[in-house]
N, C-alpha and C positions, 0 to 999 in steps of 0.2 A: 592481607586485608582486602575485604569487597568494595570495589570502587562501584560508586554511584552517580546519575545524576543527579541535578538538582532537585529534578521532583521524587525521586526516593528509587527510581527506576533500575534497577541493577541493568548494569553495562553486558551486553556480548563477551564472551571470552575470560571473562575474568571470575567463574565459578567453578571449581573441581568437585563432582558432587561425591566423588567416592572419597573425599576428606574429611565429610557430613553425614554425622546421624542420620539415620531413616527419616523423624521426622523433624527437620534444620530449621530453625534454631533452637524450637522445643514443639509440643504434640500441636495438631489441629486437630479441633474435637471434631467438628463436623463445617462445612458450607464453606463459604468464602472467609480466610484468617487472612490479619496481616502475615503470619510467617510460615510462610511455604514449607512444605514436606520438601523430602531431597529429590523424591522422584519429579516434583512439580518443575524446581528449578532445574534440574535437569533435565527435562523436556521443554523447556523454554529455551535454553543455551542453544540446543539441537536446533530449534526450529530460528534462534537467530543468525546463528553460525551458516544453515541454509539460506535463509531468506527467500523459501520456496513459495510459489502460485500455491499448490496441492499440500497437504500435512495430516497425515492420518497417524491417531493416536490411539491408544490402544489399552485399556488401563481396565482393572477389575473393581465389579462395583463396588462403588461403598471407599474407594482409592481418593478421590478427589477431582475428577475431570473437569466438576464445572470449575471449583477455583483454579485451576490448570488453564482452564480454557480462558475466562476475565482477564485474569493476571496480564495473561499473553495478550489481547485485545485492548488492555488498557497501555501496553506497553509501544504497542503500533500504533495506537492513535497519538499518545502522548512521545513520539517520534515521524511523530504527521505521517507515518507511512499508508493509514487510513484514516477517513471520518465519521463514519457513520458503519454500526454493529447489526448486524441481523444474524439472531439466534432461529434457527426449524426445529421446534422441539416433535414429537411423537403424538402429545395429546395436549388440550386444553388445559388439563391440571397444571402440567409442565410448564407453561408456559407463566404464569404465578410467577412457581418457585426459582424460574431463570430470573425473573426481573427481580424478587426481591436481591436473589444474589447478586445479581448484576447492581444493584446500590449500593449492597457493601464495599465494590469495587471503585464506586465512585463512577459508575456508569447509568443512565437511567435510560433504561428500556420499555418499551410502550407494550402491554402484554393484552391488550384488548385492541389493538389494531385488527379490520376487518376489513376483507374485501370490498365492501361499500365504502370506504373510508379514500381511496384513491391513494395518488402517490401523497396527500399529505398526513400525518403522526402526531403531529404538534412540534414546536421547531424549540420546547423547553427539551426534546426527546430525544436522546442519539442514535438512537435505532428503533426495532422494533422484535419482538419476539412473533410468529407465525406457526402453524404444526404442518406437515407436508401433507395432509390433507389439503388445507386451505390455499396451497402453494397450485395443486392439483386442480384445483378451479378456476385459476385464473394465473397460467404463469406468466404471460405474458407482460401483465399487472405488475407482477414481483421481478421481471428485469427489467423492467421499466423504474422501478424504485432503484433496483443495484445499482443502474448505469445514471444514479442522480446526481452521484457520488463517488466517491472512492471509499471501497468498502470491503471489508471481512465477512466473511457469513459462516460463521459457527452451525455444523448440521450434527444436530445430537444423538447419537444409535443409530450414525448413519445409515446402517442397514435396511432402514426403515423406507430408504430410496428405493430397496428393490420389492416394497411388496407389494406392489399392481406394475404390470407397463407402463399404465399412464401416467406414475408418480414420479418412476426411474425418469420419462422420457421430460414431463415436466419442470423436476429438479435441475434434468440439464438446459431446460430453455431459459427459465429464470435466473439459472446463479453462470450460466456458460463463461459469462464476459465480466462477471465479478473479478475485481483486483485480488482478494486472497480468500482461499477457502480453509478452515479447519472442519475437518471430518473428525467426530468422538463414536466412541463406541465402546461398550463392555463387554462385547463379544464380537470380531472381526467372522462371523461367517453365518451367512444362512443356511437354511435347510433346504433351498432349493439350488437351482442355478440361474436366479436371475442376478444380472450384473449391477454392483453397486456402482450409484455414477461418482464421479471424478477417484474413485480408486485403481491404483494399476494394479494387474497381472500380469505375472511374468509365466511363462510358457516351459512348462515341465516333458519331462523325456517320455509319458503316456497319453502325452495328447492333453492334457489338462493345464487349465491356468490356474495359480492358487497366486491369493492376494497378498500385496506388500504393503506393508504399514513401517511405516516412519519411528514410530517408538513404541516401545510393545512397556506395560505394568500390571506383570500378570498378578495371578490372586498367589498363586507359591512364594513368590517376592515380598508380596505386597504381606506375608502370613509372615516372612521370617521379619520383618521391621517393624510387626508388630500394631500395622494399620488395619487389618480387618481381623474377624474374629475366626476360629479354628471351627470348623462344620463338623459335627457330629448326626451320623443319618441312624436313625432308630427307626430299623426295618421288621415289618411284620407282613407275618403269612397267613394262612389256613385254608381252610376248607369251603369250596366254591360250590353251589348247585343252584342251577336254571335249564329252564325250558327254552330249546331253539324255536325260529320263526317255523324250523318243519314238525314242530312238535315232538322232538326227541328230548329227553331228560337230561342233562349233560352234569358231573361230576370232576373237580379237579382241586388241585392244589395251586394257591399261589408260589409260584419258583418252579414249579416243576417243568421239564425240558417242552411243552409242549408245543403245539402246532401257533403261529402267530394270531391263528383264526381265533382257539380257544382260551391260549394267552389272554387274547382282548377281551373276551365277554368273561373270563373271570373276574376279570381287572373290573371290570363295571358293574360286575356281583357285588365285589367286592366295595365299590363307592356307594351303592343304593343304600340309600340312609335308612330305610328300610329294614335292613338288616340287622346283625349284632354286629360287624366287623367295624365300622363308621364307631358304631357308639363304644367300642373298646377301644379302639384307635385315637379316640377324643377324650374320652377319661385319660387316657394315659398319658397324652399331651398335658392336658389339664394338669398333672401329680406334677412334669415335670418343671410346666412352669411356675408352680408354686416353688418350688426347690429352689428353683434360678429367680427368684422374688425373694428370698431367703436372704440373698446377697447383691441383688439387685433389685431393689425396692417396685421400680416403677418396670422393669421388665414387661414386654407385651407380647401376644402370640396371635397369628395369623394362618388361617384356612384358605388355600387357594382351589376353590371350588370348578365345575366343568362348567356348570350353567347355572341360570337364576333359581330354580326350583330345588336344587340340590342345596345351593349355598341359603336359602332360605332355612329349611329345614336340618342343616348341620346350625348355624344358628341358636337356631330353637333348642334342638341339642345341648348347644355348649351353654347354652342361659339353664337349663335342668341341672346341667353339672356343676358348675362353675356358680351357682345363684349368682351371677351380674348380671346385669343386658351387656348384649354382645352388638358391635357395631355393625352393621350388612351395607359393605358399597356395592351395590350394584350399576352396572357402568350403563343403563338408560337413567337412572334416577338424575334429577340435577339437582340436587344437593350432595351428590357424591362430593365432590371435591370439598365441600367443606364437611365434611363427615370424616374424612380424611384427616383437615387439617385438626379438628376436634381432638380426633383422638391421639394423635401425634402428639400434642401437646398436654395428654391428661396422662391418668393412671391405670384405665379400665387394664383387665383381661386380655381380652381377643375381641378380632376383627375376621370378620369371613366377605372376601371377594371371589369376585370374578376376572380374572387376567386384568381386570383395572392397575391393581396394585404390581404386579407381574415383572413392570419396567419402570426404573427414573424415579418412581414415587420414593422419597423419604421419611423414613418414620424409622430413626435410630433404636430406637427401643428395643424395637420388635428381635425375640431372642430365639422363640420356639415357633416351627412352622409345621403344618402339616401336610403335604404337599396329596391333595383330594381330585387331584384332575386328571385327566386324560392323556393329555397332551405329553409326549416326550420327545417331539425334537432339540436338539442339543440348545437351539439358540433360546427357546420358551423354556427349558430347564436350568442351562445358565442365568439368565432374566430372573428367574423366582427366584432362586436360590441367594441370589446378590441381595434381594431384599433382608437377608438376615445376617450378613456378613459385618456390615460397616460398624465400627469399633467406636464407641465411647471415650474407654479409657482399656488398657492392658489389663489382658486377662479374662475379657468377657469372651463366652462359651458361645454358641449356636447349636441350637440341636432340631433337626428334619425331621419330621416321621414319613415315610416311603411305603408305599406298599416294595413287596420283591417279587418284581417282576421285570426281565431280563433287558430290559431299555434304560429302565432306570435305576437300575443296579451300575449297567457298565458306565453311567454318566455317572453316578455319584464316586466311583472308583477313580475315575478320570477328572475328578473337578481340578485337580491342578497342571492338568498338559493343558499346554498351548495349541489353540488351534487357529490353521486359516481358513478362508472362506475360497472353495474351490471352484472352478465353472468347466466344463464339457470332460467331466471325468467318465472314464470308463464305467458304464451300465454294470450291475451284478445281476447275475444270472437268477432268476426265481426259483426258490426252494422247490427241487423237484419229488415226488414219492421215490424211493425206491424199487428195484421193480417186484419185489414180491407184495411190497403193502398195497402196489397197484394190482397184482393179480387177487387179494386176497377182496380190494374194492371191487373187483369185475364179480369174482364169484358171490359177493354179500347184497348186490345191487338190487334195489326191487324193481319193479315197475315203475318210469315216472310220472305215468299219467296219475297215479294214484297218490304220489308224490306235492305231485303242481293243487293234488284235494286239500292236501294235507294243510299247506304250506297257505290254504286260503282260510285255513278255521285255526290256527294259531299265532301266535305274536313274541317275542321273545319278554320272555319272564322272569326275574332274580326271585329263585325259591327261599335261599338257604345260604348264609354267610356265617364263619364264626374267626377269628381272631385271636394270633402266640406272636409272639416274640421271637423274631428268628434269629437277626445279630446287629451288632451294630459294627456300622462301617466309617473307619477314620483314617485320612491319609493314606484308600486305599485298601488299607489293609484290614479286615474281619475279624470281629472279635465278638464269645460268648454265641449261643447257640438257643434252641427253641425252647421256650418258657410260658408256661400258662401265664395268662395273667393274668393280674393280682396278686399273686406268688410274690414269697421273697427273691427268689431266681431275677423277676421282672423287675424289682423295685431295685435292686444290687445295681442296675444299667440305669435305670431313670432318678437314681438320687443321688448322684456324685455333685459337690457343687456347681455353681454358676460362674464360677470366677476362677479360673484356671490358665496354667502356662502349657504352650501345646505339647511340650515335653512331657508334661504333667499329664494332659488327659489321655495319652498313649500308653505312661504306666498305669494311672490309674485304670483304662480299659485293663491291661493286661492283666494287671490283679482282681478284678472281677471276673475275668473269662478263668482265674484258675479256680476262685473260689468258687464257682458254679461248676466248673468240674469236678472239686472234689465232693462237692456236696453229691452231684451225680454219681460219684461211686463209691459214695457213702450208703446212701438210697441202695444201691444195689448189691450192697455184701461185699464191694472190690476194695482193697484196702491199698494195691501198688497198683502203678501204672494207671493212674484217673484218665477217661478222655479227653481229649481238647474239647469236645463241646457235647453238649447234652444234646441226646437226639431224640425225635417226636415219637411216637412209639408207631412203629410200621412206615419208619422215615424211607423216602421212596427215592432211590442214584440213580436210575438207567436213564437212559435216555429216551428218546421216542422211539426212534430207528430200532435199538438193541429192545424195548419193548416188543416191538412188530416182530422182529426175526424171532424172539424165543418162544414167544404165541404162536407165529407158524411152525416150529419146530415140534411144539409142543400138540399141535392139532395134528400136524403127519404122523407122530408117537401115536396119536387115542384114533385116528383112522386105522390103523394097520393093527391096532388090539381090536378095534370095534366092527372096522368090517363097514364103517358109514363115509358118505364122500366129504370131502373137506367141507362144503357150501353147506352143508346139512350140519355139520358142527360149530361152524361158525354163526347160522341164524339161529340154534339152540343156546349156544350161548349168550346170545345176544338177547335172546328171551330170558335166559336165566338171572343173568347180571345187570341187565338194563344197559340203554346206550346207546348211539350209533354204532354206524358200522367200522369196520380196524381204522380204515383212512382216514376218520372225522374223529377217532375218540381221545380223550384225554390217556396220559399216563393212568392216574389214579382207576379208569375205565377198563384200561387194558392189563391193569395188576390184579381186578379180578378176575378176571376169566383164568388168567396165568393160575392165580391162586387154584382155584377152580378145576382145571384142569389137572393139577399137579394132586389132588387129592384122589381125584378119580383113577389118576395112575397108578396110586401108589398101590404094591401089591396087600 
């Protein structure tokens, strides 16, 4: 039996949480419940059995932090260990949805407190909610509030301490001399090496510190108890062509082994709405949320765009496809936040933002994402991603659409390792040439002066974008292979239900990746041995490096037949096939000339 006090407070010590369902005593749909998930009361026990200053927790979104976090708050105050609550949320919206949750707690939190405001709240108030911006204004202000009191201060993605110096250093002047901190987070590491304040590091054998958290609720855990939903990434490729700021034509494929340089200005080909790749990539989002509306009625989908111009214009998009209006938060507007809360609460379609929505915001609904940005450090890729996780009810799907491109590939592969947040780790060495691709750059080089002409009458330009089905990636693991779209191949991956057990959607992948195989060696006259996956016709494997070597192998072959010096074969080619020179070009670039050369060879 659970011993209690009088006011309903479970006791220290006396909960075993691995005797407890996932989620004890039965589901919490969403927000602040009276009845805690296991993992919640099990991070309460921890943190009262410590009775630590410092507490960093660690839980995957869409998990439960903020009731995690109340509970706990109401449980210190209502043990006079504190009396007055200050929650640091990230942004203005946040700061709402802490206060409404904090009343279902029985806590009332003041979420329009403002620096003008001084150290008084209203004394009907028990705290106050803030964002670490505002803290960064005046923190002197804000430990002059701590020290009015005996007080807890709730810092929510805490992370968010280290993204200026003067927030880190502010955070620590305000909350320094606060009686107890909780530190939350859906993701314990940033992308740089600025130090999160009040978290420790412990001191690794390479010279690096990686961070220690107090109780970690990762999304693996959190997927087998059946609290957030099973992510399915639905990745697409094609065929990439823009003009560089030197005026050179550039060619490639999404996936292909290439340079990070060309990598990147595909990837932005690829997002210019402009194109055909955006608008195939958004139909097909489109197909799949209707599918997952099939079974989940009010099901919603979201566009996480780079900038205002682009998210406009995908938008527009999705209202031509989809005939609804499409919500656009963009994060200068100030009706964002209630655009927000709008649609969280209705039935529309899709919603396209800008990193507004990225972190903390809640909108359960939301089941199909298309992930249209830039951005792939692990912590803004974790951050999105969480927005489509949090569970309703058992069985609800998530499906991503990604471009594949080699960042956000190894993150979507990786979404259930654990990771910490490192600081003074060892530098990696910059991608160097090779030395013959360097010698083949010295021999192709022109003039720069004519160069720096060049480079002032051009602008980088998306020519040409087009858009397949490459695979879809679940748990890691890949499945089904390159498909036109609109193809039955395509629809076989984007029409499996909305409502599935994860067991379930790994057979289900597996039985679509054979039936798309055998279909492909149907297609081809092969009746035994189908392949695992259907491949693009002139599907391109080498690498960059093993490109380069067999193009020089191949130019010293057609010199020694031809009798012409290498540099004179190589700007002929280069004339022939279009392109930069070997060091600058894409794979897709350098498989013509190969092509090319191998013709001329042959006797």
């Amino acid at each position: 039996m659970i011993e209690s006090a009088e006011d309903g407070t479970l006791l220290p010590g006396t909960f075993a949480a691995e005797h407890l369902p996932p989620a004890y005593p039965e589901r919490a749909a969403r927000g602040t419940a009276g009845n805690l998930r296991a993992w919640q009361q099990e991070a309460i026990n921890l943190y009262l059995e410590r009775n630590p200053r410092d507490f960093l927790a660690s839980a995957t979104p869409g998990a439960g932090k903020t009731t995690f976090a109340l509970r706990l708050a109401a449980t210190l105050r209502g043990n006079q260990t504190v009396s007055q609550i200050i929650v640091v949320a990230p942004t203005e919206h946040l700061k709402v949805q802490w206060a409404d949750a904090a009343a279902r707690a029985g806590i009332r939190l003041n979420p329009r407190y403002s620096n003008n405001d001084g150290l008084g709240y209203g004394r009907h108030y028990d705290g106050v909610v803030v964002t670490y911006a505002q803290v960064a204004m005046k923190p002197v202000q804000h430990r002059l509030l701590t020290e009015f009191t005996d007080t807890l201060v709730i810092m929510d993605e805490v992370h968010h301490g280290g993204d200026a110096l003067s927030w880190g250093d502010a955070i620590r002047e305000a909350y320094g001399t606060a009686k107890r901190r909780l530190s939350l987070t859906g993701t314990p590491f940033r992308s740089d090496e600025a130090p999160i304040p009040f978290v420790q590091y412990a001191p690794q054998g390479d010279g690096s510190r990686v961070s220690l958290t107090d109780y970690d609720y990762g999304y693996g855990r959190a997927l087998a108890d059946g609290i957030v939903r099973p992510v399915i990434f639905m990745v697409y490729a094609g065929k990439m062509r823009w003009q560089t700021s030197a005026g050179e034509e550039m060619e490639a494929r999404l996936g292909e082994g290439n340079t990070k340089d060309v990598t990147s200005q595909a990837w932005r080909t690829a997002l210019d709405p402009a194109g055909d790749w955006m608008g195939k990539v958004l139909r097909a989002a489109d197909r799949r949320l209707t599918e997952v509306r099939g079974h989940i009625p009010d099901a919603g989908g979201l566009v996480i765009a780079t900038d205002h111009a682009s998210a406009k214009a995908y938008a527009q998009m999705l209202q031509e496809i989809s005939g609804e209006e499409v919500a656009l938060i963009l994060s200068d507007d100030a009706g964002a936040s209630e655009r927000i809360d709008s649609y969280s609460a209705g039935t529309s379609r899709w919603m396209v933002a800008v990193r507004m929505v990225s972190e903390g915001v809640d909108v359960p609904r939301l089941a199909v994402g298309v992930y249209a940005t830039s951005s792939s450090t692990p912590l803004f890729f974790a951050q999105a991603i969480g927005r489509f996780v949090r569970s309703r009810r058992r069985g609800e799907v998530a499906s991503v659409f990604i471009p594949n491109v080699p960042p956000l590939m190894e993150l979507a592969a990786q979404l259930e390792k654990e990771r910490n947040h490192v600081l003074e780790g060892p530098k990696s060495a910059e991608e160097m040439w090779d030395a013959e691709a360097a010698l083949m750059a010295e021999a192709e080089r022109e003039d720069k002066a004519s160069d720096d002409l060049i480079e002032d009458e051009f602008k980088y330009q998306a020519l040409e974008s087009d858009a397949h089905f490459d695979r879809a990636v679940f748990d890691g693991a890949e499945f089904g292979g390159y498909a036109e779209v609109e193809t039955e191949e395509e629809l076989d991956f984007l029409g499996f239900p909305g409502i599935l057990e994860p067991q379930e959607v790994r057979a289900l992948l597996q039985q679509r990746q054979s039936k798309q195989a055998r279909r492909s060696a149907q297609n081809q006259g092969i009746l035994e041995h189908a392949p695992d996956k259907a491949e693009a016709p002139g599907a391109l494997h080498r690498t960059l490096k093993e490109q380069r070597k067999l193009l020089s192998s191949l130019v010293g072959m057609y010199s020694r037949v031809s009798g012409e010096p290498h540099k004179d074969i190589h700007n002929e080619l280069r004339r022939s096939c279009g392109g930069p020179a070997v060091a600058q070009a894409s794979v897709t670039q350098l498989q013509k000339r190969i092509d090319l050369l191998r013709r001329r060879l042959r006797p």
